[in-house]
Structures are given as C-alpha cells and as structure tokens.
DOKE-297877 format. One record per residue (C-alpha): residue number from 1; residue in one letter; x, y, z. Coordinates in nm, 3 decimals, padded with zeros to 5 digits. Layout:
! residues N
[NUM; "a"; [X; Y; Z]];
...
! end
This chain:
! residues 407
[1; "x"; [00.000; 00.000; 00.000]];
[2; "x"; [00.142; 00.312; -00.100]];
[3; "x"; [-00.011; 00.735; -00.028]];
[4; "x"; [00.170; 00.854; -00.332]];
[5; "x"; [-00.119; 00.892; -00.547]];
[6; "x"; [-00.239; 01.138; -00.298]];
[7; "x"; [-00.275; 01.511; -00.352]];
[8; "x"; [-00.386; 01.806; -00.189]];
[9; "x"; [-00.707; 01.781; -00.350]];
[10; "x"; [-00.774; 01.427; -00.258]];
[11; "x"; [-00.733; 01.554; 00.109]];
[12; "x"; [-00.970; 01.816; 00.125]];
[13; "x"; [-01.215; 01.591; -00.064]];
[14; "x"; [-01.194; 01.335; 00.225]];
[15; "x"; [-01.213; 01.631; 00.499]];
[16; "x"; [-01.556; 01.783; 00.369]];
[17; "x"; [-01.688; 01.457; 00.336]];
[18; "x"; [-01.595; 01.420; 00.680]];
[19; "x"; [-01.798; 01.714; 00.804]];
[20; "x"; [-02.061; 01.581; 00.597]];
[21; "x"; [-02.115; 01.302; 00.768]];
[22; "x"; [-01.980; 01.368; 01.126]];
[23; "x"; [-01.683; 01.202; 01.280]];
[24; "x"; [-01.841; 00.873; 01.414]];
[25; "x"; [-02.026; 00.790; 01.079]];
[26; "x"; [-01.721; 00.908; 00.872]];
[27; "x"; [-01.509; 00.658; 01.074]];
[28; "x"; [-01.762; 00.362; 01.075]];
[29; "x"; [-01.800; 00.400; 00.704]];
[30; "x"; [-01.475; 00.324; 00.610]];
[31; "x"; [-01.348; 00.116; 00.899]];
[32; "x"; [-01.131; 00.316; 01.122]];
[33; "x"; [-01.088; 00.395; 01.485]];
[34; "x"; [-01.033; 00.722; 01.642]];
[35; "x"; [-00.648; 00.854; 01.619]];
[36; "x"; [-00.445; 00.779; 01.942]];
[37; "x"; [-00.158; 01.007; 01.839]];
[38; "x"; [-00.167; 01.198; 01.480]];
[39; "x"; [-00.439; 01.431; 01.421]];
[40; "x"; [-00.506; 01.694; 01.066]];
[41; "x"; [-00.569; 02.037; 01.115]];
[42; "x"; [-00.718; 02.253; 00.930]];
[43; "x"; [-00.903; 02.565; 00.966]];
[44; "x"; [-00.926; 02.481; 01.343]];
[45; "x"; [-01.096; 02.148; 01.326]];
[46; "x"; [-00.988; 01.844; 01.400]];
[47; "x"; [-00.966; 01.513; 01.147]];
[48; "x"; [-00.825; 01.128; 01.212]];
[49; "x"; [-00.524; 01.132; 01.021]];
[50; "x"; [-00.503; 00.751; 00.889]];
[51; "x"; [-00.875; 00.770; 00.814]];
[52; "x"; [-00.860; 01.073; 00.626]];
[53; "x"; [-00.569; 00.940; 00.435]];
[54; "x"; [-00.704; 00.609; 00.358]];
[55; "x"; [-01.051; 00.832; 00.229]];
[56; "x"; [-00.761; 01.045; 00.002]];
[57; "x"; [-00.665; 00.714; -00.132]];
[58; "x"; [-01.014; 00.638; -00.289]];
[59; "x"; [-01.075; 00.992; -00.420]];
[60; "x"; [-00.710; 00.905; -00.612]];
[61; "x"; [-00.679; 00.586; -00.716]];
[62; "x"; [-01.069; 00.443; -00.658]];
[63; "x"; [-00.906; 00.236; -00.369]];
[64; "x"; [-01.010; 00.333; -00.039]];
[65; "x"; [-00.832; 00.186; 00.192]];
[66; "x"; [-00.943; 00.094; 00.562]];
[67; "x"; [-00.726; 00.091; 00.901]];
[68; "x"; [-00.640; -00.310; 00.816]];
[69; "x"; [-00.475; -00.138; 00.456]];
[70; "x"; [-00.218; 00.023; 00.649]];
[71; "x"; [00.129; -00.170; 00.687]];
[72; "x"; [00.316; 00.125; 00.818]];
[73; "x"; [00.239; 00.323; 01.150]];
[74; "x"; [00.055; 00.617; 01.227]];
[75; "x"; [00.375; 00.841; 01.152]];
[76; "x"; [00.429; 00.737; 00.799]];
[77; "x"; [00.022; 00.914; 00.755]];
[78; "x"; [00.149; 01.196; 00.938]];
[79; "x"; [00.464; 01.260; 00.725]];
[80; "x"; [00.270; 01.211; 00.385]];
[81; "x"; [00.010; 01.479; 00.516]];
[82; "x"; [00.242; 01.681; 00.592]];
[83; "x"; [00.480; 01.685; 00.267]];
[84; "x"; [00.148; 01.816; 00.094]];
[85; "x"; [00.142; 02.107; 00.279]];
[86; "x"; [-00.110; 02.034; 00.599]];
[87; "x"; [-00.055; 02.088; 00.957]];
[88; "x"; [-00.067; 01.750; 01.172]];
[89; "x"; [-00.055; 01.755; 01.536]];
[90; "x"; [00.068; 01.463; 01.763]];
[91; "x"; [-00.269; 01.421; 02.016]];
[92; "x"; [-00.087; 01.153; 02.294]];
[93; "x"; [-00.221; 01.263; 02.632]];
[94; "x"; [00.047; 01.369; 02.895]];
[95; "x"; [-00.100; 01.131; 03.172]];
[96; "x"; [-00.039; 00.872; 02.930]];
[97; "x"; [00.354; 01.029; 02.823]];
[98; "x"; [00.360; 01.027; 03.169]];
[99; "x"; [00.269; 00.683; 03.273]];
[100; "x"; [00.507; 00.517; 03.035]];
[101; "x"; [00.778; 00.729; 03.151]];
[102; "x"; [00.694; 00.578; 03.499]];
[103; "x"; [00.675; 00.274; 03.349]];
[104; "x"; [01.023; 00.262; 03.154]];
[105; "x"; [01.184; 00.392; 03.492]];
[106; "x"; [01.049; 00.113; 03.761]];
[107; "x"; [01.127; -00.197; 03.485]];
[108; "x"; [01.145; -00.546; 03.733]];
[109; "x"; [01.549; -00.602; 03.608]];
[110; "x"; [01.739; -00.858; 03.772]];
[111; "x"; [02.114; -00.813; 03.899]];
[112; "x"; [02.335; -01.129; 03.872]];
[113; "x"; [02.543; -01.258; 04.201]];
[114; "x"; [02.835; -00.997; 04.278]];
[115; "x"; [02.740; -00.775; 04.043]];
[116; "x"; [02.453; -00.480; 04.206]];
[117; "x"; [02.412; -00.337; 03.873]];
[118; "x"; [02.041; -00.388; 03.681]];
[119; "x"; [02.098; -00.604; 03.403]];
[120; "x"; [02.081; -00.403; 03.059]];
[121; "x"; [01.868; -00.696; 02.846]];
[122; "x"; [01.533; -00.511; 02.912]];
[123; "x"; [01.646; -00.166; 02.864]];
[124; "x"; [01.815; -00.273; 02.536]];
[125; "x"; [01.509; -00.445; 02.389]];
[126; "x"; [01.322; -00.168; 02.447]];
[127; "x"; [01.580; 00.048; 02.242]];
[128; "x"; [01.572; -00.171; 01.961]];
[129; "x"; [01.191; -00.179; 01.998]];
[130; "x"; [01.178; 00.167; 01.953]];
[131; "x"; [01.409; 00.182; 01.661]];
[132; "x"; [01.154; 00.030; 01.501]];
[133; "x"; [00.938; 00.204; 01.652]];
[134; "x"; [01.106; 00.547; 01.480]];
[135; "x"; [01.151; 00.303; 01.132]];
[136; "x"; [00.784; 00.275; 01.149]];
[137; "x"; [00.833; -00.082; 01.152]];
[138; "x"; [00.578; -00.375; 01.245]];
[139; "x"; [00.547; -00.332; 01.664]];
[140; "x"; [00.559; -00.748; 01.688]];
[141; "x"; [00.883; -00.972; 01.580]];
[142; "x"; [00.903; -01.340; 01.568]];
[143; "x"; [01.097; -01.455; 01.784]];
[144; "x"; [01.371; -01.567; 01.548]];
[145; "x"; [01.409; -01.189; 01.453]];
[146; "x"; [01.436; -01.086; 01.813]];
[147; "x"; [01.659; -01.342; 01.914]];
[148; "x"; [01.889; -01.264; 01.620]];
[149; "x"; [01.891; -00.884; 01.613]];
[150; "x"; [01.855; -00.792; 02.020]];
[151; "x"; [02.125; -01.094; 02.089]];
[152; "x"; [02.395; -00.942; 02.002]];
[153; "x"; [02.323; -00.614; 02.104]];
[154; "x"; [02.333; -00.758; 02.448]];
[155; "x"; [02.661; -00.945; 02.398]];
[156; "x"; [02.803; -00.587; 02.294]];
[157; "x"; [02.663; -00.332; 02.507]];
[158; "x"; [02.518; -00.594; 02.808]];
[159; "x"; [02.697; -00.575; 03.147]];
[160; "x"; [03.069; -00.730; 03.145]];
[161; "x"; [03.107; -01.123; 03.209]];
[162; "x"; [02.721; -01.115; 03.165]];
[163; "x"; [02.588; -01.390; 02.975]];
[164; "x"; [02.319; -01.303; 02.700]];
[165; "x"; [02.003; -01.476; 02.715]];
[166; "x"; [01.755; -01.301; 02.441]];
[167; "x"; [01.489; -01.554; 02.562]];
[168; "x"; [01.441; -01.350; 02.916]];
[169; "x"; [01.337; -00.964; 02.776]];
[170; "x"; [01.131; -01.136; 02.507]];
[171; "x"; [00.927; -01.307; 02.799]];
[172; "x"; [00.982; -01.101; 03.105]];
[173; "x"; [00.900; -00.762; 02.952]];
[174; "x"; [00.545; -00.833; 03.001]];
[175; "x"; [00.575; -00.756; 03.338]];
[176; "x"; [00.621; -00.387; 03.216]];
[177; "x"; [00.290; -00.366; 03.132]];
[178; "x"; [00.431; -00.237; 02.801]];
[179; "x"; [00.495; -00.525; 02.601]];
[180; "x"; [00.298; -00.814; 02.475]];
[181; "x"; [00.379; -01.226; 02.360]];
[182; "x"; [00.192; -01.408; 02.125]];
[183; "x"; [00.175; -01.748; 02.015]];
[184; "x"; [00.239; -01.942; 02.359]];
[185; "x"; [-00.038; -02.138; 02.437]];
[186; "x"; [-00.245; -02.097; 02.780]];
[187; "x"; [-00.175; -02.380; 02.941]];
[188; "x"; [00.218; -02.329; 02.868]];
[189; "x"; [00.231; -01.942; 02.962]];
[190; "x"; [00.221; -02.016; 03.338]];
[191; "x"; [00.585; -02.060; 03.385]];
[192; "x"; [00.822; -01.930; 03.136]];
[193; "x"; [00.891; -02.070; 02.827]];
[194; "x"; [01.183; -02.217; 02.738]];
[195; "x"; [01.408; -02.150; 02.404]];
[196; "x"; [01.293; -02.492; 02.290]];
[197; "x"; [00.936; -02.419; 02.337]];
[198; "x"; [00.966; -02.062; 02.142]];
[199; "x"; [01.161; -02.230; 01.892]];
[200; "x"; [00.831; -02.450; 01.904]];
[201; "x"; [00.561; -02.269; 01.906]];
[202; "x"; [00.714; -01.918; 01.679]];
[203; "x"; [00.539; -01.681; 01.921]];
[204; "x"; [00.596; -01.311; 01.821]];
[205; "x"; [00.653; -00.987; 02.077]];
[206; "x"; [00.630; -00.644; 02.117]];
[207; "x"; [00.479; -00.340; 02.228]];
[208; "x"; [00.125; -00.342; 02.328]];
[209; "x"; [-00.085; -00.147; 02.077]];
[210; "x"; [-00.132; 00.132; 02.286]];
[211; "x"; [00.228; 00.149; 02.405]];
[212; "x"; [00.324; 00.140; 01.966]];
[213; "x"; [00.086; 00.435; 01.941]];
[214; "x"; [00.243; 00.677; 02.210]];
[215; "x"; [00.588; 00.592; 02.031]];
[216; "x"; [00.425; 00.723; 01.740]];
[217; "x"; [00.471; 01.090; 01.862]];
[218; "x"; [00.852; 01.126; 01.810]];
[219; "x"; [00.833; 01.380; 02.097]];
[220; "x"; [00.748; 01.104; 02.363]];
[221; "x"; [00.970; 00.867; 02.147]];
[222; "x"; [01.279; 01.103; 02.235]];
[223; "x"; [01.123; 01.126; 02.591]];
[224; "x"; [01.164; 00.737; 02.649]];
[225; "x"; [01.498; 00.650; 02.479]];
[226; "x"; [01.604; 00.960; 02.735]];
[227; "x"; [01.436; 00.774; 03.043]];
[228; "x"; [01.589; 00.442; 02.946]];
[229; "x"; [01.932; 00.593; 02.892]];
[230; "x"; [01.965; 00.794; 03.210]];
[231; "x"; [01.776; 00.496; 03.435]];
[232; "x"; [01.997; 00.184; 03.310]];
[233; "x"; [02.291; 00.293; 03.064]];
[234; "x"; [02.481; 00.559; 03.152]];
[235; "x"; [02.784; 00.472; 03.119]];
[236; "x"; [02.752; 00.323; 02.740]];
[237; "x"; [02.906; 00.514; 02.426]];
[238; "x"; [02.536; 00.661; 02.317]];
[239; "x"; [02.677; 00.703; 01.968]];
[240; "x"; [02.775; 00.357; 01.935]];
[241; "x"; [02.443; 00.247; 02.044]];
[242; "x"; [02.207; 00.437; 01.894]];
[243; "x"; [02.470; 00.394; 01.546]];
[244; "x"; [02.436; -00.022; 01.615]];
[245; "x"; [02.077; -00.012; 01.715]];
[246; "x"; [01.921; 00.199; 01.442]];
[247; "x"; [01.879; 00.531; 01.648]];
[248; "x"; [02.154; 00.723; 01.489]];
[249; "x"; [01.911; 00.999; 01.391]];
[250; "x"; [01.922; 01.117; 01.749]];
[251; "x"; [02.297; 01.193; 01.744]];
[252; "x"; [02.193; 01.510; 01.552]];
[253; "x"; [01.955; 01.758; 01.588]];
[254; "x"; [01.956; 01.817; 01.192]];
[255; "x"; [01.982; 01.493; 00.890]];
[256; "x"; [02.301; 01.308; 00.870]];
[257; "x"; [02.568; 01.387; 00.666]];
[258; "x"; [02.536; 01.371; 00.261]];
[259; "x"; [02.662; 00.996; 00.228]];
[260; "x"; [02.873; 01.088; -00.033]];
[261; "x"; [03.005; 01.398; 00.104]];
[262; "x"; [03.308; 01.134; 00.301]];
[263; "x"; [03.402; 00.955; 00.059]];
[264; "x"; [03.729; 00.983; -00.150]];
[265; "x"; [03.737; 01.193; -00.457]];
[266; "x"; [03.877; 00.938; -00.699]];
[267; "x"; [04.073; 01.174; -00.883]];
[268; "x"; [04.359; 01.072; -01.087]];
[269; "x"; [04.664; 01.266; -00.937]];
[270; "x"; [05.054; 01.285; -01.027]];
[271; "x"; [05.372; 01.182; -00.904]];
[272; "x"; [05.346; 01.488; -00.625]];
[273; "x"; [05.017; 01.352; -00.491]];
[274; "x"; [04.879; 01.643; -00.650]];
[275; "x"; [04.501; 01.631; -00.859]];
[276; "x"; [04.618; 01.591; -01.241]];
[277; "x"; [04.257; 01.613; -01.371]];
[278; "x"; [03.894; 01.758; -01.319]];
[279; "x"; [03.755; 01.622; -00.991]];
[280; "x"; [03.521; 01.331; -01.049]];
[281; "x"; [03.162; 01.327; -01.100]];
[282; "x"; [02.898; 01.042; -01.079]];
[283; "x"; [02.524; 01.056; -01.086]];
[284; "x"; [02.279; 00.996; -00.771]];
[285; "x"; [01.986; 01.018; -00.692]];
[286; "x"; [01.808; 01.114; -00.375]];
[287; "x"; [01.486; 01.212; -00.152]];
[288; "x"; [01.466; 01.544; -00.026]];
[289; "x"; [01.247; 01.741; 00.201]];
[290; "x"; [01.100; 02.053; -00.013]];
[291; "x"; [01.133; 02.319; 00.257]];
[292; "x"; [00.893; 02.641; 00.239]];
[293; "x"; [01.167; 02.921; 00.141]];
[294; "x"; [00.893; 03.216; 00.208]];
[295; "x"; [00.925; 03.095; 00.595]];
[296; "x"; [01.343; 03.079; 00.569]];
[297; "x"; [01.308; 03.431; 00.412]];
[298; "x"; [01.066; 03.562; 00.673]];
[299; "x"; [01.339; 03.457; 00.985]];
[300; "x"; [01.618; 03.589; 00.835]];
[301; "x"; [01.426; 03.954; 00.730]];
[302; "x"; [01.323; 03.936; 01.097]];
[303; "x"; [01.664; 03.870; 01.241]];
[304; "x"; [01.804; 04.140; 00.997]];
[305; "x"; [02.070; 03.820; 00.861]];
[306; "x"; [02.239; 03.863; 01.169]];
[307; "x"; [02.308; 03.528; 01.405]];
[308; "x"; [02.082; 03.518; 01.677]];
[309; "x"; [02.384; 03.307; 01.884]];
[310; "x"; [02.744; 03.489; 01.807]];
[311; "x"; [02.533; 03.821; 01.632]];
[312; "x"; [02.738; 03.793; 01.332]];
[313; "x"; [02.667; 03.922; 01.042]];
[314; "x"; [02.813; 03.742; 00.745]];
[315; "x"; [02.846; 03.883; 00.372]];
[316; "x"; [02.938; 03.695; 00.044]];
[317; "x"; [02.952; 03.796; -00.281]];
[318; "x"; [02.894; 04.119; -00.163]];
[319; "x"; [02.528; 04.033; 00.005]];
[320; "x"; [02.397; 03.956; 00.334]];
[321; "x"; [02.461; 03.556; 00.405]];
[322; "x"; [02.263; 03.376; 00.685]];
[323; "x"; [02.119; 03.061; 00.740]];
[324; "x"; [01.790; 02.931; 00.833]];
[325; "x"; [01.803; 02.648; 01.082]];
[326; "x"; [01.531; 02.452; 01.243]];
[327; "x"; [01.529; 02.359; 01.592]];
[328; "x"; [01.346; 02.076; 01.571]];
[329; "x"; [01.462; 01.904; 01.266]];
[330; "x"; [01.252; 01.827; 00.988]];
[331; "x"; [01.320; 01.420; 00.882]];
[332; "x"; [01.341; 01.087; 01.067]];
[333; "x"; [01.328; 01.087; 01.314]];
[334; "x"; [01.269; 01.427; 01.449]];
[335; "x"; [00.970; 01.522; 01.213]];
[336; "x"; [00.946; 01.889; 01.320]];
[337; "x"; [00.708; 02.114; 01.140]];
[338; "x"; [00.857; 02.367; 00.910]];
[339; "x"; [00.688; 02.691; 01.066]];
[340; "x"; [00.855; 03.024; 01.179]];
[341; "x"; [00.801; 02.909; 01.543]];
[342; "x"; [01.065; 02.635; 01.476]];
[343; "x"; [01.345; 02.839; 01.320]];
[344; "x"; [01.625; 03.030; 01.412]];
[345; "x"; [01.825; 03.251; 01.195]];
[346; "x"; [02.244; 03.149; 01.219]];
[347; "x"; [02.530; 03.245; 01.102]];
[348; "x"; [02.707; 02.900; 00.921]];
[349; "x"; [02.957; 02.798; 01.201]];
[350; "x"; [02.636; 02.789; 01.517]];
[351; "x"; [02.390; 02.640; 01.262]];
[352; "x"; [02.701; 02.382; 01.197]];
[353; "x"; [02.719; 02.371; 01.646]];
[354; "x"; [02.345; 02.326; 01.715]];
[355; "x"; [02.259; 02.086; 01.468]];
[356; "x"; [02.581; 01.857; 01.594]];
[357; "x"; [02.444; 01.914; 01.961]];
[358; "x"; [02.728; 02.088; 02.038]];
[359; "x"; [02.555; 02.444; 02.192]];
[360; "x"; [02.140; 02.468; 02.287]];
[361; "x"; [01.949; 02.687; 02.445]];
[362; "x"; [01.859; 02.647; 02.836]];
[363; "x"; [01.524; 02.703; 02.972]];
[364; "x"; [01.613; 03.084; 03.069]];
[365; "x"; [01.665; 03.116; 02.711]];
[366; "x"; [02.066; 03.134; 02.764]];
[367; "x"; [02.305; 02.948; 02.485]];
[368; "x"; [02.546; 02.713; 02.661]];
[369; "x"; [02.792; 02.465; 02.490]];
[370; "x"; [02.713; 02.105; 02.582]];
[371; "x"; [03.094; 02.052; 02.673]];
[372; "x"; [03.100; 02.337; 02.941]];
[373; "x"; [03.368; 02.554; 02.747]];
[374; "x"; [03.125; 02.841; 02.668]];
[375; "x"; [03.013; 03.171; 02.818]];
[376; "x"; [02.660; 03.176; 02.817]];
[377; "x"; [02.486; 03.437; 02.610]];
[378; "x"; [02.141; 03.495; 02.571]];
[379; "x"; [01.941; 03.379; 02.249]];
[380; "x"; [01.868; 03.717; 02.102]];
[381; "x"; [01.554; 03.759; 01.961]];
[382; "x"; [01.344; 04.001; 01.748]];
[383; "x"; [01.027; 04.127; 01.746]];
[384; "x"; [00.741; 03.916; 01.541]];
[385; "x"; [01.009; 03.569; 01.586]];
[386; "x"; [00.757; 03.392; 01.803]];
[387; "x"; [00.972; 03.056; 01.932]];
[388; "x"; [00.796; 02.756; 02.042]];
[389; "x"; [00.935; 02.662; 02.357]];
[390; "x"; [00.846; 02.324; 02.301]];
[391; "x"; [01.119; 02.264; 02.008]];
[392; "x"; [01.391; 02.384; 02.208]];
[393; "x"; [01.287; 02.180; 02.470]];
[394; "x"; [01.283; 01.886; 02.228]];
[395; "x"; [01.680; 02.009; 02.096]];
[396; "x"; [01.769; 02.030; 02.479]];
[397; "x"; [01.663; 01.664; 02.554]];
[398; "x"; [01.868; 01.532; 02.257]];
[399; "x"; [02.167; 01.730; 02.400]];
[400; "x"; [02.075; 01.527; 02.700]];
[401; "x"; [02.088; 01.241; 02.526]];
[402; "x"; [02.396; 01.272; 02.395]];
[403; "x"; [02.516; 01.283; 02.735]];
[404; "x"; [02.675; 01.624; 02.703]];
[405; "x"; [02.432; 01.779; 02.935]];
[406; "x"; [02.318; 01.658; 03.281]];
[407; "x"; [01.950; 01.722; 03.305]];
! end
C-alpha cells in the first residue's frame, strides 16, 4: 500500500466529506478507529489522520483503503500529510507520556550474584523496539528476529562477564505492562517458556498497541529513549548504540551527513600527490524534504541576517549571508514542522554547532555549549520571531541524550 497517489485535492475531498457526515459515521464507514496520536488540522478542526488518508486514497486511485490497509504506523500518515502542505498535530495525552515514563523507569530487572548493577537486556530491547518504533516498523517480531537482532546487542553493550540470554526480555517484559507475547499457548504461559518451546511454538513480541501508538509521537519517542538511557545505561558510548541499534538519527539535531560527502574523490593525481585532472563526477539520486523558502526568508528579514547566537553578520559575494536552521529538525526521526516558530536565523559555524548538539538553548533562554567551554549568552531575539518553547525543549533533551548535558 502506497499514499503517493495522494494530492492536496484528494485531502480536502476526504475532509468535507468528513464534516458531511460527522466524525463517528465518517469513521464507521470506512473502517477506522479514532487517532491515538496523529491528528489533521485545518481551519481549526480536527480530522483522524489515517482515516482521512485512507478516504484520500479512494478519491485518487478508486481504492479506499481501511485501518487493516495500512502496513506502516501512524507516523508514515502523518509525514505524507504533511509533505502536501497540511498541519498535523501529535494528540498523545500527557497522563499517558507520563505513565510510560513511569513505566520505563520502575522496569522489574534482575542483577546477577556480585554484580549490584540492573541487568541491561530489558532496557536494550526496548531500544531496539523503539528503533523500530522510529523506522515505522511492524510493533511485533518473531521470535527468530528478536533473538537474532537484540542478541547481540546484548553481547556488545550488556553488562561485562554477563551472559546473554535473548529468551528473558522477550518473555519477562510483560511484566512492564508495556509489552505483549503471542503465540504461547495458555496452558504453557504459566511458567516461562523455554528456548525450545519458542523455537516450538514461533510466538511473536512487542509493544502493546497502545504502548506502539504513544511511540508514534517522536516527541514522547525522544522522551523514552532519554528515560531508558539515564535509568539503566549511563555509562555506554550513546553514539555507538544508537549507530548499532538503528537510532543514529538522534545523534543530531539536523539529517546526517550527505553519504557521499566522506568519501574519496577518486581523482587521478601525479607523481606529487597532486590532482592531475577535473575532480570526479557520478550521478545519484536522492529524496529530499522541499522546505517552504517564504518561511526561511521571513526569519532571516526578521533577524536582519544577523546570528541570533554569536550576532554575526556574514556577507558573500557582496550580500547579506545567513542561514535558516530549524530547531526541531525536519526528517526521521525528528519530524518537526517547518513553521517560523521552529526556526532560528544562524550564522554558518552555530547552525554547523546546534545541529551537531554541540551548543542549545537552556530554559532561561541562555546558549550554553554542551561541553561546558562556553560563556553563556542569551538567544537574542526580534520582534514578530515567536519561538515555540516546546522545540527547544525537544533540541535540549537530545543534547541530553547525547550525554553532554546533565539534566
């Protein structure tokens, strides 16, 4: 199942049909529930996301699709809606944000004999659970999978002289009340399984539907790899992890570097070492995110192309040069909106710093470095720059998470 046949039109078709027929009869119609996380605005109402998208689907293509259509999660709706120009909002209550939190930080880990600390398996499978989570991947594995992938993560990154046992976080995490097993009969489930049996019976696990929806909302996703880093691994290399795990996105506040922008030139050279030729060229193609340049223009006009960190004021070829970065980047797996409230206007050298989580912005609106080896200086803003505090909040936990900045 693919959304690229949608188009705007498709969406606002599926939105007045909507208020047509009202929200519950809408929904029943085509065989959807009510959104747990991702919500369409527009003109100050209100729409289901996936059902509005599955609607768009049959005003395309003649296909409408119903929730059972969808193989990917709630996010991948979100991000389609959202590269046609429409504002969705992530709805996850904060009692719920706030339970799993809880949740993730009281997890029933065992410690082995002389050694007090918790054992990392559950912590770990979570992480890898919400990898996929952020992947939009399918919330339940076979067990094959798990054992396989999550394995050797805990041979790698486990405690020392601990011996990995896949078997236990695939079974035990139920007592988290976040995670689910399927597949082992009743009568068997009583005790806990053995490898054999699994191996047996190809049960599958995961997080429980409404734990797969809050991870959704990449906001609460950064919230809980944060809770699960701080509680149970502080003392692990985060950027190994999250670069062996599949979380690499959240070493950076911005993408990841142009693939090819590392590798070597090819270029024939002479005797010297020196380039005897034309550099190199080869064709690629790639995905990018079409950004709205009126809103880039607007923060920079505002700002007067002067950096709102360092207050520099940068010319080339004879013009004003500034940059306009977003706080809350716009990919996987950050998925920030691209609105004025989520820009800042920088000179190249701090956009370069706050994307690589190297300064941020404090909750008295001060800019520190992350390593301690800066004078803070306040943000400086304009009049008419609203900020959302809410992004730099979100750019201050992955500093956090980087483990360059306690609390």
């Amino acid at each position: 199942m693919g959304l690229g046949d949608i188009r705007y039109e498709h969406v606002i078709a599926a939105t007045e049909e909507f208020r047509r027929l009202g929200r519950e009869e809408f929904l029943r119609t085509y065989g959807f529930g009510r959104a747990r996380s991702y919500q369409l605005v527009l003109d100050g109402r209100r729409y289901d996301s996936k059902a509005i998208a599955g609607v768009a689907h049959g005003y395309a293509t003649g296909d409408f699709l119903s929730a059972a259509d969808f193989s990917g999660g709630a996010a991948t709706v979100a991000r389609c809606l959202r590269e046609l120009g429409f504002v969705v909002e992530t709805g996850a209550p904060s009692d719920n944000r706030a339970a799993l939190l809880a949740r993730l930080r009281q997890l029933k880990v065992s410690r082995g004999p002389g050694n007090p600390a918790p054992s990392r398996h559950q912590p770990l499978s979570l992480l890898w659970a919400m990898a996929r989570a952020a992947d939009d991947r399918p919330r339940l594995t076979p067990w094959p999978t798990f054992r396989d992938e999550v394995g050797p993560l805990l041979v790698e990154f486990g405690l020392p002289n601990a011996k990995a046992t896949p078997q236990y976080p695939f079974w035990h995490l139920q007592g988290s009340e976040l995670w689910e097993v399927r597949g082992i009969p009743a009568e068997l489930a009583k005790r806990a399984p053995s490898v054999g049996l699994f191996n047996e019976h190809h049960p599958q696990a995961g997080c429980t539907a409404e734990t797969a929806d809050l991870l959704c909302d990449p906001v609460t996703r950064l919230e809980a790899i944060a809770t699960i880093c701080e509680t149970y691994l502080g003392d692990i290399d985060r950027q190994a992890l999250f670069s062996r795990i599949g979380l690499s996105g959240y070493t950076t506040a911005g993408g990841p570097l142009t693939p090819w922008a590392e590798e070597p030139g090819g270029a024939d050279t002479d005797e010297y070492g020196r380039s005897a030729g034309p550099a190199p060229r080869r064709e690629a193609t790639r995905s990018v995110i079409v950004r709205d340049e009126a809103l880039a223009r607007k923060v920079k006009e505002l700002e007067d192309d002067r950096c709102q960190v360092c207050d520099t004021a940068l010319r080339y070829l004879n013009r004003p040069y500034s940059e306009a970065a977003h706080i809350r980047g716009l990919g996987s797996p950050h998925h920030g909106p691209d609105e004025l409230q989520n820009l800042l206007c920088l000179c190249a050298n701090c956009h370069v710093l706050f994307d690589g989580l190297e300064i941020y912005v404090d909750s008295e609106g001060l800019v520190r470095g992350t390593r301690g080896d800066r004078a803070p200086r306040p943000l400086r803003r304009a009049p008419g720059h609203p900020i959302d505090e809410a992004h730099v909040a979100y750019h201050r936990t992955l500093c956090t998470l980087s483990a360059r900045v306690k609390g």
